[in-house]
C-alpha positions, 0 to 999 in steps of 0.5 A: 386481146389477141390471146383471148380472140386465139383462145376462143378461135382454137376452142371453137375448132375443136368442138365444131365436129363434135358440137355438130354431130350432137346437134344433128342427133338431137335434132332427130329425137326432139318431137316435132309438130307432126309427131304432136298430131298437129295436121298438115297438108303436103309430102314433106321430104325425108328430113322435113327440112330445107335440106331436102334439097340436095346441096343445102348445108345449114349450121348454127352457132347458139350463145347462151350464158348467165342470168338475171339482171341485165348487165349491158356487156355482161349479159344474160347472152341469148343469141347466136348466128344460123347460116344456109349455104344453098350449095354447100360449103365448099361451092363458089357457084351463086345460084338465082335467088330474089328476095320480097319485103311484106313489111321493111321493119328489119334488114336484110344486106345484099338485097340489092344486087341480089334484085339487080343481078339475079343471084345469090353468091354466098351464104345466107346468115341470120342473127340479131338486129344489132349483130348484122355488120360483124357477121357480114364481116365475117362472112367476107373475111371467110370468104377471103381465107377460102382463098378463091374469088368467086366463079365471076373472078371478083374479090369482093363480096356483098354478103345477105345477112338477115335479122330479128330482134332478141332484146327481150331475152339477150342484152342485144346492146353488148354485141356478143357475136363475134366474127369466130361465132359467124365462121362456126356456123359457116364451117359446121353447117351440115346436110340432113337433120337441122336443129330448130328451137333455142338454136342459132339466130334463133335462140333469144326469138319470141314467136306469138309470145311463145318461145321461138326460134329456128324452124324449117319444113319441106314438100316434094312434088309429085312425079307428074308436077316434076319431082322437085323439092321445096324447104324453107327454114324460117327465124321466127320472132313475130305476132301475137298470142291472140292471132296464133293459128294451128292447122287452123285452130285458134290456139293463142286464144284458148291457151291466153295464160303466160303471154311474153310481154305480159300486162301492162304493169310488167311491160312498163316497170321492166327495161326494153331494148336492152336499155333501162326505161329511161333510155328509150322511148317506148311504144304507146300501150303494152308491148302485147297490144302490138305484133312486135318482132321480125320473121325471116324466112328462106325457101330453097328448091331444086326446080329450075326457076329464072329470078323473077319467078323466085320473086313470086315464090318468095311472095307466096311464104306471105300466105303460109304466114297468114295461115298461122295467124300473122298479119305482119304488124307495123313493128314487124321486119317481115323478109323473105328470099328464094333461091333455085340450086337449078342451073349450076354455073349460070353465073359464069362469065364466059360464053353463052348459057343454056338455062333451063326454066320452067313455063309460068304455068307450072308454077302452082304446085310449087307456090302452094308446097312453098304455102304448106313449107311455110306454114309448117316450117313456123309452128316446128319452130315453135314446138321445139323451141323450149321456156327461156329466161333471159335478161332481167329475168323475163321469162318466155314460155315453150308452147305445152305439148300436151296443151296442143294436143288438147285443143286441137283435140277439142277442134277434131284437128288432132291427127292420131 
């Protein structure tokens, strides 16, 4: 065991570089939703990306083997870990940060002392439902080979770590995120160009019963509102095809075909949670009938925000959902945290602290670019990801370009 965990480690050090560098270029040639035409209001940053603001650094480790029927243990693996540091690498400087549930069907750790202190000291990582502990542990014993505490002086550490459930692609129940997948992604994390789609935590997402995944999208302000830049980078696994919405345009309902969880005969006579039917309870009707799944969503911004006006940011990313068609199901773990790169040094222990905020009545434009990010941030997430086949070869289709186009074509939305 201990050579297998040497191997694996080494072999992750030596492609992290070059893994990266691929990555980032490819992450430039895919299309995205804006090069498709599809129209969106706002001034996104250079990378239309959370990125954009200066600091953040996101990395990605995605795991993608075998096929066919599900062996628990063996596979198909259609998962991995994202990870956000909001000052990058290198920094052990927290920054305020507040987080809000819309609806609690998921998990987010570390949420607690994030609501009672203000901060944020660490990355944020995202993964599948059954992967959060040992990428939490990770994250400490990462924390912990940096060698440094934190700039409070504690050696200790509660990491956020954020899930959505990838069961219908990946075997979720043969845990293969290992502490090795979490450090790559924490140590390969980049500024610049993010990659979206089948990536990261992303990979095995199902997002309106199109292929999801990882998205992410920024605006920056004008000069007269301040400048200031807002990214979100979102994990999308929720709704359902007859409610998605593009740039207002009832998309799911006019391209119905090739839904992910099919009829009812597909639904009932095929395994469920990475179990066979007899090993789980499963819900009343098809699995279409309900918004099943989870979105994570993480808004950045350089503007100097205290943590309750976070709190309200991280409410707005509701109202870009709703725009895209969600209205955050029972079965949907639906979280959301906003942090401010404002401010460095806050969390310092020694002296008095000269904080800079701005007054609650400048907020609007950044709650309507955190609207717009949002909103755009999901259907970038959807339009690169890419069909999927995963466990019991349950096959989940990309959303056609060309289809896209072609309706909202239809609706006078296509910007040419």
């Amino acid at each position: 065991m201990f050579l297998y965990l040497a191997n694996r480690i080494v072999l992750v050090a030596l492609l992290a570089l070059t893994l990266s560098a691929q990555l980032s270029v490819h992450a430039q040639s895919k299309p995205r939703a804006r090069d498709l035409g599809v129209p969106f209001d706002g001034t996104p940053g250079p990378n239309n990306a959370i990125t954009d603001v200066k600091g953040v650094e996101v990395g990605h480790t995605t795991l993608i083997s075998g096929e066919g029927k599900l062996v628990v243990g063996k596979g198909p693996v259609r998962t991995g870990v994202t990870a956000i540091h909001p000052r990058g690498k290198t920094s052990d400087d927290a920054v305020f940060a507040a987080w809000f549930t819309l609806n609690g069907n998921g998990e987010m750790t570390g949420t607690t002392w994030v609501d009672d202190s203000g901060f944020l000291n660490g990355p944020v990582m995202i993964t599948n439902t059954h992967s959060v502990g040992v990428v939490r542990d990770a994250v400490i014993a990462w924390k912990v080979k940096h060698g440094t505490p934190d700039m409070e002086g504690y050696w200790w550490s509660l990491p956020v770590v954020a899930e959505t459930w990838d069961g219908w692609l990946n075997d979720i129940n043969g845990f293969h995120v290992h502490p090795e997948d979490a450090w790559h992604a924490l140590d390969t994390a980049h500024s610049g160009p993010v990659e979206e789609g089948n990536v990261g935590g992303g990979t095995g997402m199902v997002c309106n019963e199109f292929k999801g995944g990882i998205g992410t999208s920024s605006r920056v302000l004008d000069a007269k509102s301040g400048g200031y830049t807002v990214g979100v980078l979102v994990q999308c696994n929720y709704g359902r095809r007859d409610q998605l919405r593009i740039a207002g345009v009832p998309v799911g309902k006019e391209i119905p075909e090739k839904p992910a969880y099919g009829s009812d005969t597909a639904a009932s006579s095929q395994s469920m949670w990475g179990q066979p039917p007899s090993a789980v309870q499963r819900p009343e009707g098809p699995l279409s009938s309900h918004d099943t799944g989870s979105i994570i969503v993480i808004v950045a911004t350089d503007a100097p925000l205290i943590p309750t006006q976070l709190k309200r940011i991280a409410k707005k990313v509701s109202l870009g959902l709703g725009r895209d068609g969600s209205y955050s199901g029972d079965g949907s773990g639906d979280i959301f945290l906003a942090f401010s790169t404002a401010n460095p040094g806050a969390v310092g222990t020694k002296g008095l602290h000269q904080l800079t905020m701005l007054p609650n009545d400048s907020l609007d434009p950044i709650f309507l670019a955190t609207v717009q990010a949002t909103e755009e941030a999901v259907i970038n997430a959807m339009v690169a990801a890419e069909t999927m086949k995963g466990i019991d070869n349950h096959e989940v289709i990309s959303l056609p370009h060309d289809r896209l186009r072609e309706v909202l074509k239809k609706y006078n939305r296509l910007n040419q």
